[in-house]
C-alpha positions, 0 to 999 in steps of 0.5 A: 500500500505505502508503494502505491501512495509512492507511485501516485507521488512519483505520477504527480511529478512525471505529469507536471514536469513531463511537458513543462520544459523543467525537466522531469528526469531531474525532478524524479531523480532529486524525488528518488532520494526521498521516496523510494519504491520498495522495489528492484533496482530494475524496476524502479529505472524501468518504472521512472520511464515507463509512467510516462506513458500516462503523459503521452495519453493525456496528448492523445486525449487532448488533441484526439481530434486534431491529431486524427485524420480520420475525424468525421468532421474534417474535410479532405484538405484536413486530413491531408493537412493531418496526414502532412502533420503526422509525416513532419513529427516522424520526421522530427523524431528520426534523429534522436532515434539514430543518435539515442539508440546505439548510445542509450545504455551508455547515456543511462551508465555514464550521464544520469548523475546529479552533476550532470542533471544540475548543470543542464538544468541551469545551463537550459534555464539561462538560455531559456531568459537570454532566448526569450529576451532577445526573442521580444525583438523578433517577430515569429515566422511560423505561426500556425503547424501547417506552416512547417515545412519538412526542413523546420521539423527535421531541425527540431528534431535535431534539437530534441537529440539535446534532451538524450542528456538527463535533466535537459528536458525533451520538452524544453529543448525542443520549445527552444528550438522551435523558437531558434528557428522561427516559431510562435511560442505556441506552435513550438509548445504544440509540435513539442507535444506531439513529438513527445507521442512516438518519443516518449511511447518508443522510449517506454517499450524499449525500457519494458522490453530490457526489463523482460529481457533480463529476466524480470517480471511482474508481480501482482504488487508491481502491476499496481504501482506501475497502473497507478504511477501511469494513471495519476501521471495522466491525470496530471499531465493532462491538467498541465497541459491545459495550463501550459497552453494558457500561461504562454498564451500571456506569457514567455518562458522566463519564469521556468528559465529561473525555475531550472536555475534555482532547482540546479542550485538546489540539487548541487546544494543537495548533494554536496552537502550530503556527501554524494559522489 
C-alpha cells in the first residue's frame, strides 16, 4: 500500500514536469532520494520511464481530434493537412532515434548523475531568459503547424537529440528550438507535444522490453504501482497541459528559465552537502 501512495507521488511529478520544459528526469531523480519504491533496482529505472506513458495519453486525449485524420468532421484538405502533420513529427523524431539508440545504455551508465542533471538544468534555464529576451525583438515566422515545412521539423528534431542528456528536458529543448528557428511560442509548445507521442511511447517499450529481457517480471504488487504511477501521471499531465497552453498564451518562458536555475542550485546544494559522489 505505502508503494502505491509512492507511485501516485512519483505520477504527480512525471505529469507536471513531463511537458513543462523543467525537466522531469531531474525532478524524479532529486524525488528518488526521498521516496523510494520498495522495489528492484530494475524496476524502479524501468518504472521512472515507463509512467510516462500516462503523459503521452493525456496528448492523445487532448488533441484526439486534431491529431486524427480520420475525424468525421474534417474535410479532405484536413486530413491531408493531418496526414502532412503526422509525416513532419516522424520526421522530427528520426534523429534522436539514430543518435539515442546505439548510445542509450551508455547515456543511462555514464550521464544520469546529479552533476550532470544540475548543470543542464541551469545551463537550459539561462538560455531559456537570454532566448526569450532577445526573442521580444523578433517577430515569429511560423505561426500556425501547417506552416512547417519538412526542413523546420527535421531541425527540431535535431534539437530534441539535446534532451538524450538527463535533466535537459525533451520538452524544453525542443520549445527552444522551435523558437531558434522561427516559431510562435505556441506552435513550438504544440509540435513539442506531439513529438513527445512516438518519443516518449518508443522510449517506454524499449525500457519494458530490457526489463523482460533480463529476466524480470511482474508481480501482482508491481502491476499496481506501475497502473497507478501511469494513471495519476495522466491525470496530471493532462491538467498541465491545459495550463501550459494558457500561461504562454500571456506569457514567455522566463519564469521556468529561473525555475531550472534555482532547482540546479538546489540539487548541487543537495548533494554536496550530503556527501554524494
Amino acid at each position: 500500500m505505502l508503494d502505491i501512495l509512492k507511485a501516485a507521488i512519483l505520477g504527480i511529478i512525471e505529469g507536471i514536469t513531463e511537458f513543462l520544459p523543467i525537466s522531469s528526469t531531474g525532478h524524479l531523480y532529486l524525488a528518488d532520494e526521498f521516496i523510494k519504491l520498495n522495489e528492484s533496482t530494475a524496476f524502479i529505472n524501468m518504472f521512472m520511464v515507463v509512467i510516462q506513458l500516462g503523459a503521452i495519453l493525456a496528448v492523445v486525449v487532448l488533441y484526439f481530434n486534431k491529431l486524427n485524420p480520420w475525424a468525421p468532421r474534417k474535410d479532405r484538405l484536413e486530413r491531408q493537412q493531418t496526414w502532412t502533420l503526422w509525416a513532419k513529427v516522424i520526421l522530427a523524431v528520426l534523429p534522436s532515434v539514430i543518435v539515442g539508440l546505439p548510445l542509450n545504455d551508455w547515456m543511462d551508465a555514464h550521464l544520469t548523475s546529479w552533476q550532470v542533471i544540475a548543470s543542464t538544468l541551469i545551463i537550459y534555464g539561462l538560455l531559456f531568459i537570454v532566448i526569450e529576451t532577445y526573442n521580444r525583438r523578433t517577430t515569429a515566422q511560423f505561426t500556425n503547424l501547417n506552416q512547417l515545412s519538412y526542413r523546420v521539423a527535421i531541425l527540431i528534431g535535431l534539437f530534441q537529440i539535446l534532451s538524450l542528456v538527463p535533466g535537459t528536458s525533451r520538452s524544453g529543448a525542443t520549445i527552444l528550438g522551435a523558437i531558434l528557428i522561427g516559431t510562435s511560442r505556441f506552435v513550438a509548445t504544440e509540435f513539442s507535444f506531439f513529438l513527445a507521442i512516438p518519443t516518449m511511447f518508443g522510449a517506454s517499450l524499449l525500457k519494458i522490453a530490457k526489463y523482460f529481457l533480463h529476466g524480470n517480471g511482474f508481480t501482482f504488487s508491481q502491476t499496481l504501482v506501475l497502473l497507478t504511477g501511469v494513471l495519476v501521471s495522466f491525470i496530471v499531465a493532462y491538467l498541465a497541459i491545459k495550463f501550459l497552453l494558457n500561461y504562454i498564451r500571456h506569457n514567455d518562458f522566463k519564469f521556468f528559465g529561473w525555475y531550472r536555475i534555482v532547482l540546479g542550485v538546489v540539487v548541487i546544494a543537495y548533494f554536496s552537502l550530503t556527501n554524494h559522489g
